[in-house]
N, C-alpha and C positions, 0 to 999 in steps of 0.2 A: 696644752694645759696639763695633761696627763704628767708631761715630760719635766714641765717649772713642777709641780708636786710633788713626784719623785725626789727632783733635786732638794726640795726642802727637806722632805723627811729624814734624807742620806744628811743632809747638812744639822738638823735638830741630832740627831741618832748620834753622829761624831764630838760634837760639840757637849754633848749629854756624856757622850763615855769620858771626853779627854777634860770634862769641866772647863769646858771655854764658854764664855760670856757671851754674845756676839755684840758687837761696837754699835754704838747708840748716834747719831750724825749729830743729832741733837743736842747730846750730850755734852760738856764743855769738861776737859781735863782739870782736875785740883788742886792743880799746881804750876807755874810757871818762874823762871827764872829772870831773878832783877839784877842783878850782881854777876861780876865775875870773878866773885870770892869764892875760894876752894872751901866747901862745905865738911867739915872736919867731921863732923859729928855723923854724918851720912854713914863714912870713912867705918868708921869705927864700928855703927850699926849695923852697916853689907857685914863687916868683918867677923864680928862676935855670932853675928848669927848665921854667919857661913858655917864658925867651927861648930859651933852647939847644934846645927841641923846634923855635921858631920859624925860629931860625937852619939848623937841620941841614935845615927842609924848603925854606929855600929858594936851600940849596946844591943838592937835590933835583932843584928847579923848573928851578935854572941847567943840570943836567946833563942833564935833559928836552928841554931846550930845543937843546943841544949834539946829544945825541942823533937827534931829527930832523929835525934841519938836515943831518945823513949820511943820515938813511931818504929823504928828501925829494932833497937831490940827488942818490943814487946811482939810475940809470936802473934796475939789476936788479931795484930793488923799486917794485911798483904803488903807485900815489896814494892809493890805502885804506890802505893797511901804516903809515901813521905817524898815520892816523886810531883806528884799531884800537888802535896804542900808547900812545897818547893817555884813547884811552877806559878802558883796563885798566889806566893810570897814577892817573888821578879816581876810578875802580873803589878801587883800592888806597888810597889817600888818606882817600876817604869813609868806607869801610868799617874800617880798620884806619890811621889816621894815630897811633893811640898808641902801634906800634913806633917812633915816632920819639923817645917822650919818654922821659924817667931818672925818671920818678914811675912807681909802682904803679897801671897802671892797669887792671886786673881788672876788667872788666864782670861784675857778681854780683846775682842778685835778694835774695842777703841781707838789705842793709839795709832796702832796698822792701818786703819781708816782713814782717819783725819790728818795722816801726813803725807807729804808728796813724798811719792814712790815712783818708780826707774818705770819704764816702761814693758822691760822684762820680769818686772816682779811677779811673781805667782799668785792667782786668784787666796782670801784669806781664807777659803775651803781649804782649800791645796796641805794650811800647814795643822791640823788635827787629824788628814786623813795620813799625811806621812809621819808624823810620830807615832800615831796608831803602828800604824806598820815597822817603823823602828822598834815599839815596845815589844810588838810579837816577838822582831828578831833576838831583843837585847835578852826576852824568856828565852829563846832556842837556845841561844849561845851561851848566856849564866848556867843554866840546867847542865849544858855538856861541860861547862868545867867544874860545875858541884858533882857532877860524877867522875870526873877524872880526877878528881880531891877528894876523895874517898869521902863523899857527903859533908865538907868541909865547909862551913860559912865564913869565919872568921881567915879569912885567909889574903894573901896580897890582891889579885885578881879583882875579888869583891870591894876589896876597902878601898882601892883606885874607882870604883865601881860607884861608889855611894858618893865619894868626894867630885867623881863627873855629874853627877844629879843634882848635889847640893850648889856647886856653881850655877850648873844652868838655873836653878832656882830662883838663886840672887840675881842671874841677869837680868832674868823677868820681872823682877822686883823693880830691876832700874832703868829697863827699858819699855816694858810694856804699863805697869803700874805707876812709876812714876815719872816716866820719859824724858830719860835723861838719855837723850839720844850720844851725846858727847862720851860719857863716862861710857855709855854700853860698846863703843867699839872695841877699845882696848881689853875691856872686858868680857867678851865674845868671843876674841882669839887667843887670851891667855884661860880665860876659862873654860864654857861649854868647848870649844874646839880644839884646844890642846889637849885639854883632857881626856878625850874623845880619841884622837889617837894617841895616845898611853896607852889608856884602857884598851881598846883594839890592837896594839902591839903586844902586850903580857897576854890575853885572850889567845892572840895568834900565837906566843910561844907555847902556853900552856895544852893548845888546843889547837892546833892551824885550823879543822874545818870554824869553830867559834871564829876566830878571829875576821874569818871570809865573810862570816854571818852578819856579823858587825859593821865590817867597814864601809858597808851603806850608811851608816851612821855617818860617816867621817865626808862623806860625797856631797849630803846632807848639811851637812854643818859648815861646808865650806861654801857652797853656796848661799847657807842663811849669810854667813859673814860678811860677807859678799855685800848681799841686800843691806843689811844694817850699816855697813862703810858706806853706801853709794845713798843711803836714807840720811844719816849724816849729813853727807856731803851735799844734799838737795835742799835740806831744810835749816841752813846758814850755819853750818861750819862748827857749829860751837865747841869752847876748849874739852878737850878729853876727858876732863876729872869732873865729876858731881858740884854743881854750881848749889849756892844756896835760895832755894827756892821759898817762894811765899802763896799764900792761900791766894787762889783769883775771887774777887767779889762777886756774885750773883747781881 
């Protein structure tokens, strides 16, 4: 009894830091697909609000940057205080960068629930307590190349940095929120995943120990991909690109 408690609390606590929803059995998703007409408009909405989340983070980045270039030269404050801000800037980022975007992006174990999944699939704990732990890393390893970039924010490293977040954003937008299980594969591995190893290669030159830091990210991601092609592949196949969906009736 002790032991199922524990496991709740650990399960409430993650889901509370990483804003995940937990999936509802009951619940019935909002949407479902009638057509195998390419939903254009979808198209254009992942699209636009990919850049604009991209854009707004790294107006972000510029005012971070702005920011402690005053902590750094004002003598009042110690040479920790704009490391510290730094850290709880990447903290913010990692953790919650989909306040930046105009998509829906509700972390929810809904859909992960209610679809047939591989038998190797990972418990839906599993995936807030590993991004938990990426986010730590992707703090370690941002912080060591904002200090080998002489407190630089606006810099390439970063801006591959925010563009890997803002994808994975959108993915969730199309797989998790509105399950489009088709579109999300393609979208998986040229987005969160390729991106993922960028970011982890530039990290690695910039920084080799960062880059080591990271590429559990990429271990990560290759396995979600993994999951989402074979979640695809179990729950009929459907074509790769965003179908035009309609409301289900209550």
């Amino acid at each position: 009894m002790n032991q199922s408690s524990n496991i709740g609390i650990l399960e409430k606590f993650v889901n509370t830091v990483m804003g995940v929803k937990p999936g509802n059995q009951k619940q019935s998703l909002n949407t479902s697909a009638t057509t195998k007409e390419l939903d254009i408009k979808a198209v254009i909405v992942y699209k636009l609000g990919t850049i604009l989340q991209i854009g707004t983070m790294i107006l972000v980045l510029l005012g971070m940057e702005n920011l402690v270039n005053l902590l750094d030269s004002n003598s009042a404050f110690p040479s920790w205080v704009s490391t510290v801000v730094t850290a709880l800037f990447f903290a913010l980022l990692s953790i919650r960068s989909r306040i930046f975007s105009l998509l829906d992006n509700t972390r929810s174990q809904t859909t992960y629930d209610q679809v047939i999944r591989p038998r190797w699939s990972p418990p839906p704990l599993a995936f807030p307590i590993v991004w938990m732990l990426i986010a730590v890393l992707r703090v370690i390893s941002s912080v060591l190349i904002w200090q080998e970039l002489n407190h630089q924010f606006l810099v390439l490293p970063f801006i591959l940095f925010v563009i890997h977040l803002a994808v994975g954003d959108t993915w969730n937008t199309i797989f998790t929120v509105e399950r489009r299980l088709g579109a999300a594969v393609p979208v998986v591995i040229l987005g969160p995943w390729l991106s993922a190893i960028v970011v982890t290669v530039i990290y690695w030159q910039t920084v080799p120990l960062a880059g080591m830091i990271l590429s559990f990210s990429c271990v990560w991601l290759t396995v979600a991909s993994a999951l989402v092609f074979r979640i695809w592949q179990l729950n009929g196949s459907e074509p790769l690109y965003p179908l035009k969906l309609a409301s289900v009736e209550d």
